[in-house]
C-alpha positions as CSV (number, residue, x, y, z in Angstrom):
1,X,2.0,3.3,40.5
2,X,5.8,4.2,39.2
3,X,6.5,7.3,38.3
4,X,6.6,7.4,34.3
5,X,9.6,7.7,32.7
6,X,10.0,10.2,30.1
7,X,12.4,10.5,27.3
8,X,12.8,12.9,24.2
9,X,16.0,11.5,22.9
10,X,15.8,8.9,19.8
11,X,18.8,7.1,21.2
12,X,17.7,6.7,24.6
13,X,14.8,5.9,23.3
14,X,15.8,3.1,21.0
15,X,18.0,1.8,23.6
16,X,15.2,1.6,26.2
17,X,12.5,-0.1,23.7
18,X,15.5,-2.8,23.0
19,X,15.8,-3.4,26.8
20,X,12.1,-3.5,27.3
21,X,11.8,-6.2,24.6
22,X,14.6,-8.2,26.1
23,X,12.8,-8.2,29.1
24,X,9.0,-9.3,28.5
25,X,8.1,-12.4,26.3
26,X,4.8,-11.2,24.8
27,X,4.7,-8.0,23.5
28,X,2.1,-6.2,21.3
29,X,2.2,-3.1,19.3
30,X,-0.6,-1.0,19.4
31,X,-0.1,1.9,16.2
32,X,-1.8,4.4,14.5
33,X,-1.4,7.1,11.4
34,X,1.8,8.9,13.5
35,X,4.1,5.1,12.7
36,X,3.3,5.9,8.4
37,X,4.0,9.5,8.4
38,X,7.3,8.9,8.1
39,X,6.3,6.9,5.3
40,X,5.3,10.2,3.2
41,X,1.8,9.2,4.6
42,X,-0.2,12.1,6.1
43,X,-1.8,11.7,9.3
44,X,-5.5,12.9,10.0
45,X,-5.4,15.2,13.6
46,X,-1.7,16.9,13.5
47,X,-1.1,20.5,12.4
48,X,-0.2,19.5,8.9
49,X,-2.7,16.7,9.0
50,X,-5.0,15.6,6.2
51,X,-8.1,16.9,8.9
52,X,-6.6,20.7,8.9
53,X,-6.5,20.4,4.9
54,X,-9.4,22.7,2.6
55,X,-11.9,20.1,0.7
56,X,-15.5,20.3,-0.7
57,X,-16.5,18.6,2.1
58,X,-15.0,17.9,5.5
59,X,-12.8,14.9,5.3
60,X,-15.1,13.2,7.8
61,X,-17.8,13.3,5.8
62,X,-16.3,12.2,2.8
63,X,-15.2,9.0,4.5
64,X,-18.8,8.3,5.5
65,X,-21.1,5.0,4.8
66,X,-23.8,7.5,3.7
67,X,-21.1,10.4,2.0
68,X,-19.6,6.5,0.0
69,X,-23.5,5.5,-0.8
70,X,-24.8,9.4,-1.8
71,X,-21.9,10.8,-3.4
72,X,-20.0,7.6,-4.8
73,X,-18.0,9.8,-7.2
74,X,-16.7,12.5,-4.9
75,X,-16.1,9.8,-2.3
76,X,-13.7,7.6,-5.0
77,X,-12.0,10.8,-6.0
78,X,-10.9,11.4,-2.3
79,X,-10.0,7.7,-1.8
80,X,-8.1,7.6,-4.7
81,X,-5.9,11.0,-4.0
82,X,-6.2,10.9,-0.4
83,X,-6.3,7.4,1.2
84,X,-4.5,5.1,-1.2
85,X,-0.3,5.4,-1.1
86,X,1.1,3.0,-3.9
87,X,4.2,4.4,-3.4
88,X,4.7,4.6,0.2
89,X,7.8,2.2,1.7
90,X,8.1,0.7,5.1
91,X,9.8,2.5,7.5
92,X,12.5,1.8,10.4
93,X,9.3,1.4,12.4
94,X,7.3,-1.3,10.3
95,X,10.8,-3.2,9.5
96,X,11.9,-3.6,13.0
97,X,8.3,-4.1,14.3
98,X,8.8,-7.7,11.5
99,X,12.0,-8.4,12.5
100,X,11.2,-8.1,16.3
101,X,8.0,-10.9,15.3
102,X,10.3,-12.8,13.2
103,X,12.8,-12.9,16.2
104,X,10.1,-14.6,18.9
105,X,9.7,-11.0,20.2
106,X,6.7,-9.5,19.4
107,X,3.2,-11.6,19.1
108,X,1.2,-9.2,17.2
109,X,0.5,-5.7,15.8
110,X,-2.9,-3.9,16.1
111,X,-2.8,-1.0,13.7
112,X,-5.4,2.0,12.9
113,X,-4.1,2.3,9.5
114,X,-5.4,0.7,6.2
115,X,-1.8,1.4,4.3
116,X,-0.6,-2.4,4.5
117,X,2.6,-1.5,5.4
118,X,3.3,-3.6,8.3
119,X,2.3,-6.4,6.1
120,X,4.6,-4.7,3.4
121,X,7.6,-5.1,5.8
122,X,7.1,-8.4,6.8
123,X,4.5,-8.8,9.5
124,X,2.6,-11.9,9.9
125,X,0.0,-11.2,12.5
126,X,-1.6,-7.7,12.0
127,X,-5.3,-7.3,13.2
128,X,-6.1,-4.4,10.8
129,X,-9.3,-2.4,12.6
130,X,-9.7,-0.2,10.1
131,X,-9.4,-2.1,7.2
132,X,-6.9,-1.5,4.0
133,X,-7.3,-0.1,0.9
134,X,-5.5,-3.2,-0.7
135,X,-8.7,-5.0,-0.5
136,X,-11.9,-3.6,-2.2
137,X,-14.8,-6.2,-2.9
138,X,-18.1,-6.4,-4.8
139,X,-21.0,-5.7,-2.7
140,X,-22.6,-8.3,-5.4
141,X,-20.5,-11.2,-6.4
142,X,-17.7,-10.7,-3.3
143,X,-14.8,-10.1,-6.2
144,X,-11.8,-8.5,-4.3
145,X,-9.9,-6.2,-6.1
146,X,-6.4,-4.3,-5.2
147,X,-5.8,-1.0,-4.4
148,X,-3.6,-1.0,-8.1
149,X,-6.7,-1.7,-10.0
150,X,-8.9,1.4,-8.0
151,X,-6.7,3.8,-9.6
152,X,-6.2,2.3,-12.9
153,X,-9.4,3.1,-13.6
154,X,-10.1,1.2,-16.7
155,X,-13.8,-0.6,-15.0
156,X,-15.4,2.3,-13.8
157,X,-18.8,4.5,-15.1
158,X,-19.3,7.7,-16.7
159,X,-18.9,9.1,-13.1
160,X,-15.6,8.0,-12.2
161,X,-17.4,5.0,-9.8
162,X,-15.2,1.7,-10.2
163,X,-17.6,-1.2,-11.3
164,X,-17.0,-4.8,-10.9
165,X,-15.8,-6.0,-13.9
166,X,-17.2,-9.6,-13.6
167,X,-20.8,-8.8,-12.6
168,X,-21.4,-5.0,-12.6
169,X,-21.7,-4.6,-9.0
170,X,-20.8,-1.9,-6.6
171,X,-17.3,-1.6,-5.2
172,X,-17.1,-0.9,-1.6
173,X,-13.4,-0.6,0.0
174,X,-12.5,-2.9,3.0
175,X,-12.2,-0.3,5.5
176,X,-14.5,1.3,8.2
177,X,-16.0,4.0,7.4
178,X,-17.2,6.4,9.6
179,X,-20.8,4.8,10.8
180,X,-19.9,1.6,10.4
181,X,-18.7,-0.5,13.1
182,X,-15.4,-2.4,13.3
183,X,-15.5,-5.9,11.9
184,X,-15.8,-8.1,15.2
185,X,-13.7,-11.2,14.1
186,X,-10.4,-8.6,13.7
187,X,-11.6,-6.6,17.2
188,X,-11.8,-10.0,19.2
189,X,-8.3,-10.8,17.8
190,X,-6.9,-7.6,18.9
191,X,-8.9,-7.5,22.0
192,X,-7.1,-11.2,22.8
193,X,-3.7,-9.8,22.1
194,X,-3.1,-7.0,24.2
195,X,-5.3,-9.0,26.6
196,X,-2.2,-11.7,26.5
197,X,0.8,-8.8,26.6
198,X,3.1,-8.9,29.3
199,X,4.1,-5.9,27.5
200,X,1.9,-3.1,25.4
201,X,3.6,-0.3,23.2
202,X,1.2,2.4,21.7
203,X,2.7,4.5,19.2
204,X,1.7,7.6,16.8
205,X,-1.4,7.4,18.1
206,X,-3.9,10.0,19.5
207,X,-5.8,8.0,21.0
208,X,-8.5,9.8,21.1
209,X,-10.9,7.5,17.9
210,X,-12.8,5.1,19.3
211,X,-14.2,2.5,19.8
212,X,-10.1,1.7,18.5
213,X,-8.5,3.5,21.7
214,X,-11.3,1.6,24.3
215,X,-8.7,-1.8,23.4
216,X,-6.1,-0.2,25.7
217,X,-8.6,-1.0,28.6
218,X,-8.1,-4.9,28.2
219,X,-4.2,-4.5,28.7
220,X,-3.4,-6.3,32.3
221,X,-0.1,-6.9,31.2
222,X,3.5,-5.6,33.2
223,X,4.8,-2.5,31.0
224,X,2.9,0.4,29.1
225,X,5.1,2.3,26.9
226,X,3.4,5.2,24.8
227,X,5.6,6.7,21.7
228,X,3.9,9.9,20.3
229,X,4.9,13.4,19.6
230,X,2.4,15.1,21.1
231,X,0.5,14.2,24.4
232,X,-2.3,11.7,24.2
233,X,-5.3,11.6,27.0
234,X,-3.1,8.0,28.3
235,X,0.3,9.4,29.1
236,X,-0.5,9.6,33.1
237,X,-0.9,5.5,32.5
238,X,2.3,4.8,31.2
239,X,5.6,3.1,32.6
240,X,7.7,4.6,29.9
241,X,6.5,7.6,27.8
242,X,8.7,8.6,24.5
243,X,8.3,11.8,22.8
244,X,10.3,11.8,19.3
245,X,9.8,10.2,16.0
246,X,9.0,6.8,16.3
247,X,11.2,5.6,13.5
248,X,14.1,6.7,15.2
249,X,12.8,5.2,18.6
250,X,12.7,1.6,16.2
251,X,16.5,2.0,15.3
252,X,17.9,-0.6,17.3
């Protein structure tokens, strides 16, 4: 195997990532919570992260199936100060990431996050694993409702529990919750992506969440880069590992 190249500096940076897409024909991005912090959007593991923050409960319990089921008010409290960003904008990252798709240049992104902001930029093909908070449906009637209308709070009970205005029936966000396994028509899509890369670029991402980190396994492709600020446990693998912030590593 090459030896990895490592780089620190956002221009170098940006100037390799626009050689490396020059270079392969089907590239996939693989991102998590580090490509929205830039955003204004905390991420969960980092020192100032939402996982080092004091709540009632730990934050992984609050984002539980059975934490959503037993404590339905305490968990929509959280989602709704915690999880859901109405006023978070795309950054550098998530416009360049469109234009690069737009361009012929990149086939897909895979994200961890439920903020829809790859889709807010302009993407076209994101395989969403977590889910997003811009989709919340009846458990009864299958109603989808927007993440707007979770915090408007004008359908909800005497608890602070958002009801389904059209037939009375629990609201359940569309994302995974911890306990809950990832929806398998969005993991075979993902899987069948970076399974097709010639090229696959992980960035702000741990990778240490799985069964989310296992989809690096299925990349056969030429070129791994990895773009994160700290070290993840699949730096030794990469071709090309960038250490600064990933929006200025996208400003090309």
């Amino acid at each position: 195997m090459a030896k990895t190249v490592t780089i620190t500096d956002p221009q170098e940076a940006a100037r390799e990532l626009a050689h490396l897409f020059d270079e392969h024909e089907h590239t996939v991005f693989f991102g998590g919570a580090g490509v929205s912090t830039a955003s204004g959007i905390p991420d969960f593991r980092s020192v100032d992260g939402l996982y080092h923050q004091q709540f009632a409960y730990p934050p992984e319990t609050m984002l539980s199936h059975s934490f959503y089921v037993s404590h339905s008010a305490e968990f929509f409290d959280f989602y709704r100060k915690k999880m859901i960003a109405l006023d978070a904008k795309p950054n550098q990252a998530h416009v360049k990431l469109a234009q690069l798709e737009t361009d012929g240049k990149l086939d897909a992104v895979v994200t961890q996050n439920i903020d829809g902001l790859h889709q807010l930029a302009g993407s076209r093909t994101v395989w969403e694993l977590h889910g997003s908070v811009h989709r919340n449906i009846c458990q009864r009637c299958g109603a989808t409702y927007s993440a707007e209308w979770i915090c408007a709070r004008e359908h909800e009970d005497e608890r602070g529990v958002p009801v389904c205005p059209e037939c009375g029936g629990r609201i359940k966000p569309d994302v995974v919750l911890y306990e809950e396994s990832l929806d398998q028509r969005v993991l075979m899509g993902a899987v069948q992506a970076i399974a097709n890369a010639d090229m696959l670029i992980i960035g702000g991402t741990s990778l240490v969440v799985y069964p989310a980190a296992g989809l690096t396994q299925y990349f056969r492709g030429d070129k791994l880069v990895i773009i994160n600020r700290d070290p993840t446990p699949q730096d030794r693998n990469a071709d090309v590992l960038i250490s600064c912030d990933i929006a200025k590593a996208f400003q090309f």
